[in-house]
C-alpha positions in Angstrom: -0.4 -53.4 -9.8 -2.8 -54.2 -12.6 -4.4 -52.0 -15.2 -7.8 -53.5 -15.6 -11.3 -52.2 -14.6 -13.8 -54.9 -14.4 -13.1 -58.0 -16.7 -11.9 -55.8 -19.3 -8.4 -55.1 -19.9 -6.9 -51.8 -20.8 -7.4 -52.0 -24.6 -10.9 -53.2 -24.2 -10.5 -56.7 -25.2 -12.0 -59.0 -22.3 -10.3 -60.7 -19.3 -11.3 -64.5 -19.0 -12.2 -65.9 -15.4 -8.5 -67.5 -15.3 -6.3 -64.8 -16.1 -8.7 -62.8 -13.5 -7.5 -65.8 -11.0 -4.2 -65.6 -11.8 -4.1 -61.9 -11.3 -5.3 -62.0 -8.4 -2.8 -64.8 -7.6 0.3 -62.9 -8.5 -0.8 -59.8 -6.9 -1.0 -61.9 -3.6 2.3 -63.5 -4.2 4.1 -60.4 -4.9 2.4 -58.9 -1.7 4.1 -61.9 -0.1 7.5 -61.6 -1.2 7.3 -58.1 -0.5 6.5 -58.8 3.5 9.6 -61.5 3.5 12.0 -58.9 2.2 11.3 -56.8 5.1 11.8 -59.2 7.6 15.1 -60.5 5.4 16.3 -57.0 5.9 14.8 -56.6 9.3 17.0 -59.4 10.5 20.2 -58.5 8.7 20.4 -54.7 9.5 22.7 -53.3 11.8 20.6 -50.8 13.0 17.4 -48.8 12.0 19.0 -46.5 9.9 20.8 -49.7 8.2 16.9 -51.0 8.0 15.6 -47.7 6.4 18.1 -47.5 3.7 18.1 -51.1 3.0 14.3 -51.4 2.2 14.3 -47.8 0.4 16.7 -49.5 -2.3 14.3 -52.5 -2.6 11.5 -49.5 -3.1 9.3 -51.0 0.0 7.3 -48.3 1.6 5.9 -47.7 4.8 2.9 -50.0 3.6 4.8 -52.7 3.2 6.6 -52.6 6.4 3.4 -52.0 8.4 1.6 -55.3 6.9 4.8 -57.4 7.7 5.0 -55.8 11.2 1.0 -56.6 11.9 1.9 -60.4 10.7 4.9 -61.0 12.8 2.7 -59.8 16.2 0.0 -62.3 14.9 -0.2 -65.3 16.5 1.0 -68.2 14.5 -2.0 -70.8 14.2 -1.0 -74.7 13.4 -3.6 -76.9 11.5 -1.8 -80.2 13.5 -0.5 -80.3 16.5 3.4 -81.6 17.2 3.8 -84.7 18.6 6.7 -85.0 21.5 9.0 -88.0 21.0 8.9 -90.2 24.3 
């Protein structure tokens, strides 16, 4: 998603230690949005086919779907624990 090699950019100037973070920070938010779309689409297709189309015209590949597939089967860890209401 990014053209830089190192910490320097593509027309040689350097890349400070916060762009660098924030790079890396967008990369893992797109990555992110990318994984909801499928499962938007996943929930709102019809039917496979209606799937395949759907995330073709969104341009998410095979990639994409696998890493949101592995994520759903994940189990779902919770830092607190719910409290029942008595």
């Amino acid at each position: 998603m990014t053209a830089h090699v190192g910490t320097m950019s593509v027309d040689g100037t350097p890349i400070s230690q916060a762009d660098m973070a924030r790079i890396e920070a967008e990369e893992v938010l797109h990555s992110e949005q990318q994984r909801r779309a499928v499962r938007v689409v996943a929930a709102a297709a019809t039917d496979v086919d209606d799937a395949r189309m759907l995330l073709s015209i969104l341009g998410l590949g095979d990639e994409v779907v696998t890493s949101a597939r592995a994520e759903m089967v994940e189990p779902v860890k919770h830092s607190r624990k719910r409290r029942v209401a008595a």
